[in-house]
N, C-alpha and C positions, 0 to 999 in steps of 0.2 A: 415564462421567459420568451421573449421573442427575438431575432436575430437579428442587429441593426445592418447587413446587409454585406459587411464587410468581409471578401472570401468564406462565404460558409461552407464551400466544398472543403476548402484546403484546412479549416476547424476545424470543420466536423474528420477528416481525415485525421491530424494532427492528433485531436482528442483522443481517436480511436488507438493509432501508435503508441501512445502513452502509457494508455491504461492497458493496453495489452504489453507493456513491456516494467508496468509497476508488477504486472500478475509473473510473468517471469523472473522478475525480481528475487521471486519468493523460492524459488529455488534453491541459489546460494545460500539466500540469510537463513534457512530454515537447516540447509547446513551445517552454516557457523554455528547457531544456536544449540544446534544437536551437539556439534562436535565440546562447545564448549559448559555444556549440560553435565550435571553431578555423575549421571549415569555415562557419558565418555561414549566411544565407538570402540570396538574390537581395530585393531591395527590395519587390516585389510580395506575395514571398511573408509578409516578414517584416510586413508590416501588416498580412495576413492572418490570420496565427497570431496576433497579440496583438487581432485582435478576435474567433476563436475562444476565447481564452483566459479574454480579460474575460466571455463570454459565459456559458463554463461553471463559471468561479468563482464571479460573479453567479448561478447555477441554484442550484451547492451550498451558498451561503450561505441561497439564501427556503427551501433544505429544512432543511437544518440547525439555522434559527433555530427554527422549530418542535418539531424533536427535542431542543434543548437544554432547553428546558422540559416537554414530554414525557416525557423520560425520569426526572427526580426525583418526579414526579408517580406515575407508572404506575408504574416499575420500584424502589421506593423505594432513590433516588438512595443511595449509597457513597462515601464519596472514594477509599479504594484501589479500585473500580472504578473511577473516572475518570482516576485515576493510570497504572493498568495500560495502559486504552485509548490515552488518550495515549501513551503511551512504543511501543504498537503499532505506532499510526499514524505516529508519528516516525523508527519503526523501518522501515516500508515502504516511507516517502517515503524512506528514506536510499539505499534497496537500490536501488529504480526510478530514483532520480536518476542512481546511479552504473552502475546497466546502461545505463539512456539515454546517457549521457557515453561512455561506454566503444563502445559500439554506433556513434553518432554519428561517431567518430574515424575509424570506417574506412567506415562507410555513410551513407547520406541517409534511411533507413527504419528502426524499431527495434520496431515490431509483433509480427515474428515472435519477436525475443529477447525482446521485455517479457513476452510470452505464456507463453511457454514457461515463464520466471520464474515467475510468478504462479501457472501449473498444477504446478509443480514445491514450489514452497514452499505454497500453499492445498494445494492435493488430496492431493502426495505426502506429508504427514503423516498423514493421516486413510487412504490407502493402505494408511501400514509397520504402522497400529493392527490397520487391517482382517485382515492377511496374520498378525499376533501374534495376533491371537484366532481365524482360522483355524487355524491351528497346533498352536491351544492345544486342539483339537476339545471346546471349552468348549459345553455345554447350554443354557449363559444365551443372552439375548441380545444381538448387537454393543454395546458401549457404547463412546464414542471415552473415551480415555485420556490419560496423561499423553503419547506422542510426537504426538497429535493437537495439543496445546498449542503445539508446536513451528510450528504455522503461526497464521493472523488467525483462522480458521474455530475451529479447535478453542477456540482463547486468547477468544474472544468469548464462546464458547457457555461453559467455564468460568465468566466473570467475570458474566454478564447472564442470566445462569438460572443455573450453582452457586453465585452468588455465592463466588467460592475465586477469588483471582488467580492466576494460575501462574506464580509467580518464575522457575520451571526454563523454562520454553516460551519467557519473554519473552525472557531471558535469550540463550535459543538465538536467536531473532528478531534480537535486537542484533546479535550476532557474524556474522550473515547479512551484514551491511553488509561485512567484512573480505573478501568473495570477490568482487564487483564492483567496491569499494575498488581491492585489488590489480591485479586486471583494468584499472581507467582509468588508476593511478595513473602508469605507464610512458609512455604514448600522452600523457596531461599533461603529462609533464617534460619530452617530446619538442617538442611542440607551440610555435609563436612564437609567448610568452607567454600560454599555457594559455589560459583562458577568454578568448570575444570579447568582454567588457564593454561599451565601446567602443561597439559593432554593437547590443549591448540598450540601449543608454540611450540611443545619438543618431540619431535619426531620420535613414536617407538620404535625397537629394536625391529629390524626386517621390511620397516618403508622402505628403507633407501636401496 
């Protein structure tokens, strides 16, 4: 990938706000997920988690609102970049919701799974590039590729400095959903009647 020139400070900047506020993300929804999991929170807990929740959605929204105008400004705004992004982020929230689900079924913590996730699909594409252009004992220098697209990092850096969507990366992102999917889908059907709903919308006795 090479940078056609256009603000790559303010990209490379942008890129970096993003993906640290997708990783933030994962606080609330991992939350939700909990609270609305078979196994439920104890009362204390679960008033807790939903004012951590509102806390750190409330954060990502005062940063956000300013990036949304930021970025057509500075990065002269795309619609198929905005298209691609979204379908990222959708594509991420889909994966963590269902490792968290799936996690949650048989434990009370999901840190270490989420982690692992995230270093596995971020990093390990930008890895298998590294190891192919090792290989290749190419003179150039490292440049991430199309299996780098295959995770958030690469698929950004394409879209907000190549300007070039990566249909094949995103692509690959989506179908990432189908292996945590699988993973919760069993532990669901098992479950007395699946999700606690219930438990997320009506207050137990002594929240209030």
């Amino acid at each position: 990938m090479a940078t056609q020139g256009r603000g790559p400070d303010e990209s490379a900047r942008f890129i970096a706000t993003f993906l640290s506020l997708m990783l933030i993300a994962l606080i609330p929804l991992a939350n939700v997920i909990r609270l609305a999991s078979p196994r439920g929170w104890e009362a204390p807990d679960r008033a807790k988690a939903w004012q951590v929740s509102a806390t750190v959605i409330a954060l990502i929204l005062l940063i956000a609102a300013p990036l949304l105008l930021w970025v057509p400004i500075r990065l002269h705004f795309d619609v198929p970049q905005l298209l691609g992004t979204v379908v990222l982020v959708a594509a991420f929230a889909l994966q963590l919701s269902f490792v968290f689900g799936w996690t949650y079924q048989a434990v009370s913590r999901a840190t270490v799974v989420a982690a692992v996730w995230v270093a596995l699909t971020w990093i390990g594409p930008i890895l298998a590039d590294l190891c192919v252009y090792l290989a290749s004992e190419s003179d150039s220098d490292f440049e991430m590729g199309t299996i780098s697209d295959f995770g958030p990092i690469g698929a950004l850096v394409s879209m907000w400095e190549d300007r070039a969507v990566p249909t094949t990366g995103l692509a690959v992102q989506v179908l990432l959903i189908l292996i945590p999917l699988l993973l919760w889908l069993p532990g669901f059907r098992k479950s007395r009647g699946g999700l606690n709903v219930s438990a997320v919308l009506t207050p137990s006795a002594g929240e209030g």
